[in-house]
C-alpha positions, 0 to 999 in steps of 0.5 A: 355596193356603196361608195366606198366600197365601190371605191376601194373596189376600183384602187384595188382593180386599178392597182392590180392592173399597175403590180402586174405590169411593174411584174413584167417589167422587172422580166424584161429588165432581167432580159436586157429589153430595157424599152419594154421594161420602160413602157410596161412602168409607164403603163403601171404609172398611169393605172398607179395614179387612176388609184391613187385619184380615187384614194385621193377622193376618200381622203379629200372627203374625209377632210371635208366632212370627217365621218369617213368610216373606214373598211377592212377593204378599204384598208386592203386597198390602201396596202395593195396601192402603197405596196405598188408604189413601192414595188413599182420604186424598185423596179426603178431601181431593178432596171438601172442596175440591170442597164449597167450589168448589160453595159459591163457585160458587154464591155467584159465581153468586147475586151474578152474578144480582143 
């Protein structure tokens, strides 16, 4: 295995591990465990940028030497990290809104019981 492939093997290793852990997150969002959600997309944060180290390494050699030959499995790689990032950019989004049912959910239900 060469260097690019074993580097497009370790973004698509590396960001797998981040999409499953954005995944859950958006699970325990759905279920109101908002720490849990927090934690999980700020696990998937640090597999996330461990991906884009090594994208980065491709792409600074590239600049440097200009004879980067790309692969069908680089260029997977590269698809699963940009759809990550904004997977995990979602799930952002996702956990906000589900904070602020949460919170109205509650708030219905106190004036309900009044």
């Amino acid at each position: 295995m060469d260097g690019l492939e074993l580097t497009a093997f370790n973004i698509i290793s590396t960001v797998g591990t981040a999409k499953s852990k954005v995944m859950e997150s958006m699970d325990y969002a759905r279920k109101g465990e908002f720490k849990e959600a927090e934690q999980l997309i700020n696990e998937a944060n640090e597999s996330l940028r461990a991906g884009e180290k090594e994208h980065f390494t491709v792409i600074t050699q590239e600049a440097k030497e200009k004879n980067v030959e790309l692969t069908l499995l680089f260029m997977h790689a590269e698809d699963q990290l940009m759809t990550t990032v904004v997977l995990r950019d979602v799930a952002n989004e996702l956990l906000e809104m589900n904070k602020n049912f949460y919170e109205l959910k509650n708030l219905v239900k106190e004036l309900v019981e009044k």
